[in-house]
N, C-alpha and C positions, 0 to 999 in steps of 0.2 A: 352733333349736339354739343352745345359750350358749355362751360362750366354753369351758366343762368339756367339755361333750359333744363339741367338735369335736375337741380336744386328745384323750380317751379316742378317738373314732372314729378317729385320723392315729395315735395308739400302735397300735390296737388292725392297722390295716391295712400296720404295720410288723411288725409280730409276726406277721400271718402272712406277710407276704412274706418274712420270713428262715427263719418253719418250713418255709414251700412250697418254697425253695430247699435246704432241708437232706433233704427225704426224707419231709414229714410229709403223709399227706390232709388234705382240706378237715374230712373228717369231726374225725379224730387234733385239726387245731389249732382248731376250733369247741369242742370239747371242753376242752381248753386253755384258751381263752379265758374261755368263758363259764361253766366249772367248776359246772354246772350240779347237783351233787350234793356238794360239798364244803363239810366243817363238820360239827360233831357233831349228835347228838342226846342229848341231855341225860336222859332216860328210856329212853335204849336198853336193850335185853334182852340185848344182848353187845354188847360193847366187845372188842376186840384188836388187836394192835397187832407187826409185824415191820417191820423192817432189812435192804434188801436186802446184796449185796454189794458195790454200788457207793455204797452210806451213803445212798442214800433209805429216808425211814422210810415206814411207812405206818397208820395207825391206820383200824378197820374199826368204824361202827357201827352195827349189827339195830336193829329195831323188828318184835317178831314176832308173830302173832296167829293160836294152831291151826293153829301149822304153815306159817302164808305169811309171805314177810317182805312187809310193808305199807310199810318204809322202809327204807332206807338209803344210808348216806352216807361219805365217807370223808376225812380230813386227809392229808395229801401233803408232806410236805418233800422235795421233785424235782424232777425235770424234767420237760418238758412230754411226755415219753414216758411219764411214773410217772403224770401226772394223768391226760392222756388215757384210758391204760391201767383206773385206777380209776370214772372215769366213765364207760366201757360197761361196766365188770364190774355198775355201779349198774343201766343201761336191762335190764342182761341178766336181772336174777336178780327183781327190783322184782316185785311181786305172785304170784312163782314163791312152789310148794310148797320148803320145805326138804332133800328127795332131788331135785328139780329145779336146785336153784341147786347141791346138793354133785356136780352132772355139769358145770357150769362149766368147761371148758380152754380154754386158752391158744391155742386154735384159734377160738375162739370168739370172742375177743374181738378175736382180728386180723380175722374177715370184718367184724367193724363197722368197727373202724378204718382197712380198707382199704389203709395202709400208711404205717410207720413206719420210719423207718432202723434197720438190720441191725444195728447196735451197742444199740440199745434196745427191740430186744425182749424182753432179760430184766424193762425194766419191763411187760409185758403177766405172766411170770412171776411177779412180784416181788404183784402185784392177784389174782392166782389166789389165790398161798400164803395172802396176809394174810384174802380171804375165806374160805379153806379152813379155814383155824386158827380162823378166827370159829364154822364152822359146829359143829366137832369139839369146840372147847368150849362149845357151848351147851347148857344144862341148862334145862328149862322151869321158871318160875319162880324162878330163880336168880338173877335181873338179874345177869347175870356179865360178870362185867368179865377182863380178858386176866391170865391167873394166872401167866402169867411176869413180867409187871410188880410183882407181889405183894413 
C-alpha cells in the first residue's frame, strides 16, 4: 500500500465512522463511499434531472434495450443520504423490465439500505421521483434528455 492508498483507506474509515455514528448502515455508507453507479452515460436513452427540497439535485441516466434498462447511473449534488439513496435505486432496477423498475418505491430502497437517519429519508424520495420522471418521459428511440431542462 503507498503513501495515497493508506491516506484514502484512514479518510475513507473516518467517513464511516462519522456516518455509523450519525444513523447511517454499513450498507447506506458503502454506498456513499464507493459510489458504485455515479457519473453519466454519455449515449443514455433518457437523461432527467430534479431538485429536491432540501436543494439536492439529482440527474438520472437509462441505457435501454426492448424494454430492460441494461444501465444506469445517476450524478448527485448531496448528501450521503441522496447518494446512497440513488445507488440502490441503480442495484434495484439494473437489468429490470421498464413496468418492473416503474414499481420502484421508497420502501424498497430502505430494505437495501437498511437504515438511514429519519431526517434523510426524503433522500430515498427525492431517487424514486428523479427515476420516476426518467421513466414517464421515456420515449423509444427519442434519446430524451429531461424536457424541463429544455
Amino acid at each position: 500500500m503507498n503513501q495515497q492508498q493508506s491516506a484514502d483507506s484512514a479518510s475513507a474509515a473516518a467517513v464511516h465512522k462519522m456516518l455509523a455514528e450519525s444513523g447511517y448502515s454499513d450498507k447506506a455508507i458503502s454506498y456513499f463511499i464507493e459510489k458504485p453507479h455515479m457519473g453519466a452515460i454519455p449515449d443514455a436513452d433518457q437523461t432527467s434531472q430534479m431538485t429536491g427540497t432540501c436543494g439536492d439535485t439529482m440527474g438520472v441516466y437509462l441505457k435501454i434495450d426492448n424494454g430492460i434498462i441494461k444501465d444506469a447511473r445517476y450524478e448527485v449534488m448531496g448528501c450521503a443520504g441522496a447518494i446512497s439513496a440513488a445507488m440502490a435505486a441503480v442495484d434495484l432496477i439494473k437489468g429490470k423490465s421498464l413496468e418492473e423498475a416503474k414499481k420502484l418505491n421508497d420502501g424498497d430502497i430502505f430494505r437495501v439500505l437498511r437504515e438511514i437517519p429519519a431526517k434523510k429519508h426524503h433522500c430515498i424520495q427525492l431517487a424514486v421521483k428523479t427515476l420516476q420522471k426518467a421513466l414517464e418521459e421515456y420515449q423509444p428511440g427519442d434519446k430524451g434528455v429531461d424536457r424541463d431542462a429544455e
